[in-house]
N, C-alpha and C positions, 0 to 999 in steps of 0.2 A: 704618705698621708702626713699632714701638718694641723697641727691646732694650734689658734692664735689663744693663747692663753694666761688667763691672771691667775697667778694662786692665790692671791687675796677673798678672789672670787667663790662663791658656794657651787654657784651653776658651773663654773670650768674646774674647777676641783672633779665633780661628780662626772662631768662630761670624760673627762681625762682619765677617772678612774674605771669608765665601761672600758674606754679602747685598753687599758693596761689587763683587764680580767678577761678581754676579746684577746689578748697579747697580740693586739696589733702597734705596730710598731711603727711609732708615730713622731713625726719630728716637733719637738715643743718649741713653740717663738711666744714669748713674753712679751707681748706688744708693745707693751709700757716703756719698753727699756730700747725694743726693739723694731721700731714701729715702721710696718709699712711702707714704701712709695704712695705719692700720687698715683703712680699708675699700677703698684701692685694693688692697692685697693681698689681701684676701679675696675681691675680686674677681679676680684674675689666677687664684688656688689654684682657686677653683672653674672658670676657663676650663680650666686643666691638666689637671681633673679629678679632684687628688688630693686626701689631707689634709694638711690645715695642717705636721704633724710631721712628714710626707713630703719639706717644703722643707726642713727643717732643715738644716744642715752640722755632722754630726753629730762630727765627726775636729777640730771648732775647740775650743782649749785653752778657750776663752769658754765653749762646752757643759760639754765636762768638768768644769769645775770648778763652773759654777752650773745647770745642767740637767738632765745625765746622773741617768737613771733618774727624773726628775719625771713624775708623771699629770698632764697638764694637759688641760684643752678646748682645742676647738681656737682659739679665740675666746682664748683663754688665749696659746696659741704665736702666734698671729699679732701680738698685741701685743708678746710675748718678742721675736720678729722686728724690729718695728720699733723696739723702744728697742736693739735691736745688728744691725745690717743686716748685720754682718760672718757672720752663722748664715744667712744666704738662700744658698740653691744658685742656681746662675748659670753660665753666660745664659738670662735668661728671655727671648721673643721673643714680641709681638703683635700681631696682626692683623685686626681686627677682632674677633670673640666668641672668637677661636679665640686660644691660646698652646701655647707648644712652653717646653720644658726642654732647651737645645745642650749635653746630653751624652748624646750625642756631637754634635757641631758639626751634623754633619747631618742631622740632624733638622730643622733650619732649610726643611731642603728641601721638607717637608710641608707648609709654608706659602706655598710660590713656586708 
């Protein structure tokens, strides 16, 4: 299992903290630091199930100012994503083909 996670974050703190009281044992990647492929995020988007623009963080001054209202593909955002990891919503959670989005934290729990 891996979660893409910020400890900055309240929701991936909380997320992070079910799997550690589930003592599941779970690979931590920092995204911030650590961020993604193109194609490893295109692969997580498609486990979630959503589109690309669905991950977005869409409330960060970084959108607003260079995003907000852009038509992209999605092949288009997920690049966006990776050159500012700071637009990825989080915690992401995987486990084999399967990923979850911990918002709310508990969601996590779909995957135990």
């Amino acid at each position: 299992m891996k979660i893409y996670h910020n400890p900055r974050c309240r929701k991936s703190r909380e997320t992070l903290a079910i799997l550690q009281d589930k003592n599941v044992d779970a690979e931590i990647i920092e995204y911030l630091e650590n961020t993604p492929t193109e194609s490893e995020l295109s692969e997580i988007i498609t486990m979630l199930g959503i589109e690309p623009e669905q991950l977005l963080r869409k409330g960060e001054q970084i959108f607003k100012d260079n995003f907000k209202g852009k038509d992209l593909s999605g092949k288009e955002w997920i690049k966006v994503m990776v050159e500012n990891p700071k637009l990825i919503e989080r915690p992401i959670v995987v486990k084999g083909n399967k990923a979850i989005l911990g918002r709310p934290p508990e969601n996590v729990l779909e995957l135990l």
